[in-house]
DRENVEX-607021 format. One record per residue (C-alpha): residue number from 1; residue in three letters; z, y, x. Coordinates in Angstrom, 1 decimal, m for minus. Layout:
! residues N
+-----+---------+--------+--------+--------+
! num ! residuo !     zz !     yy !     xx !
+-----+---------+--------+--------+--------+
! NUM !     ala !      Z !      Y !      X !
...
+-----+---------+--------+--------+--------+
! end
This chain:
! residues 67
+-----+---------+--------+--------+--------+
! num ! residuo !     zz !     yy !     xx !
+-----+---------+--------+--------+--------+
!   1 !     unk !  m15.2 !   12.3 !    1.5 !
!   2 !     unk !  m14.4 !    8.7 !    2.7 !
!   3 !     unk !  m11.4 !    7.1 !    1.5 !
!   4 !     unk !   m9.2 !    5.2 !    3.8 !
!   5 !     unk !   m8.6 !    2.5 !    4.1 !
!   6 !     unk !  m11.6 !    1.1 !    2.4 !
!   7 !     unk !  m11.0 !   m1.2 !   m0.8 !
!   8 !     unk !  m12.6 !   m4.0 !    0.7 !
!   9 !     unk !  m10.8 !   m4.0 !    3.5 !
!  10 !     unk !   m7.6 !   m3.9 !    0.9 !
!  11 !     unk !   m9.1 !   m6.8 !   m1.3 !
!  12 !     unk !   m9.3 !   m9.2 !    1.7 !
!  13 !     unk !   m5.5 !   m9.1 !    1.8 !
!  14 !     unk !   m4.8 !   m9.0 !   m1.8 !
!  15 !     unk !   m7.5 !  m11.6 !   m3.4 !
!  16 !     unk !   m7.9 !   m9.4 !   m6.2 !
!  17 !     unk !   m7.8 !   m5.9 !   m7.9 !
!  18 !     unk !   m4.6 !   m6.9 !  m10.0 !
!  19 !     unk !   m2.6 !   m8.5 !   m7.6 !
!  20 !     unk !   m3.4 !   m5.2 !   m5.4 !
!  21 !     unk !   m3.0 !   m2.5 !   m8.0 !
!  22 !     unk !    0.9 !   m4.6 !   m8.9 !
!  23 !     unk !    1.9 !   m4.9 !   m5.5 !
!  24 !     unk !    0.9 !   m0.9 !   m4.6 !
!  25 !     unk !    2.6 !   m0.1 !   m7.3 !
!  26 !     unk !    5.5 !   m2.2 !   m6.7 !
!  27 !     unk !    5.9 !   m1.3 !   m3.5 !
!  28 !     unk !    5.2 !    2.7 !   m3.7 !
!  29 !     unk !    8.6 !    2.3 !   m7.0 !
!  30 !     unk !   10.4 !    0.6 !   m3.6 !
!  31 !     unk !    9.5 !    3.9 !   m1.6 !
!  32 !     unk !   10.9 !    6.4 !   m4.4 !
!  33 !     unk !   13.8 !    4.8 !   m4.6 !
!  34 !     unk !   14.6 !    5.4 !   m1.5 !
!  35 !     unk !   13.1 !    2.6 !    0.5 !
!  36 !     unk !   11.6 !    3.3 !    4.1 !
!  37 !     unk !    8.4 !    3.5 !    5.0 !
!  38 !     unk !    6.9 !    0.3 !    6.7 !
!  39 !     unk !    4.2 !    2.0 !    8.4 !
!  40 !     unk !    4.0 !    5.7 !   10.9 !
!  41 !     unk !    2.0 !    7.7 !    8.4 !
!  42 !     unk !    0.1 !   11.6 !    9.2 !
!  43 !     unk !    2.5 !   14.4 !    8.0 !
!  44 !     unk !    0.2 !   15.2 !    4.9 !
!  45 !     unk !    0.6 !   11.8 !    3.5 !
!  46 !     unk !    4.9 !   10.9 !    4.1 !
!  47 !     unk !    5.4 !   12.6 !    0.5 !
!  48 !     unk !    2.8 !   10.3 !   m1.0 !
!  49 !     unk !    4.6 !    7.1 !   m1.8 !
!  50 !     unk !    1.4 !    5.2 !   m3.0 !
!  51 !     unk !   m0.6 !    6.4 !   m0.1 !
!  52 !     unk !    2.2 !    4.8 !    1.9 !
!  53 !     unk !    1.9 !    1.6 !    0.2 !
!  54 !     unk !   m1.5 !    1.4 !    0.9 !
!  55 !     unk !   m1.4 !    1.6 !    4.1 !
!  56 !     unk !    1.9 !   m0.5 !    4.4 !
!  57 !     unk !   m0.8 !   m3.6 !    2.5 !
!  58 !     unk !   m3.8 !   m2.7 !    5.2 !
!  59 !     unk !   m1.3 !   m2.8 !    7.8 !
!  60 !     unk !   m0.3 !   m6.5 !    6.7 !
!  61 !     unk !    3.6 !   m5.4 !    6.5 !
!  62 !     unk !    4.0 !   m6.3 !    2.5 !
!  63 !     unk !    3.5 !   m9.7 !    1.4 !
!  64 !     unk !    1.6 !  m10.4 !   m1.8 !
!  65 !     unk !    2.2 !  m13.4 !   m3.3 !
!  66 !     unk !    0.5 !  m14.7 !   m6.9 !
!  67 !     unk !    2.5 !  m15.4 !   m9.8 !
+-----+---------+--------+--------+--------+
! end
């Protein structure tokens, strides 16, 4: 089984595995709360808020920033 998208890919964008794992998480609290989806996701994953968050950071639509 392949995961997508691949971390890599996800560490190019966040410079590194903290500043990624804060702002998924950040952003998937955003989508609980009631926040919409940045991103068209497949029907399987729309009740996965951290799968959407993921894909929102590959897609380049949420900004991480270092503290």
């Amino acid at each position: 089984m392949m995961i997508e998208p691949d971390i890599r890919d996800l560490m190019d964008r966040a410079g590194s595995r903290y500043a990624l794992v804060v702002a998924t998480a950040r952003r998937a609290r955003m989508l609980v709360d009631g926040d919409t989806p940045r991103v068209e996701l497949p029907f399987a994953a729309t009740d996965k808020p951290v799968t959407a968050a993921v894909n929102e950071i590959y897609a380049d639509k949420v900004e991480i920033r270092a503290l």
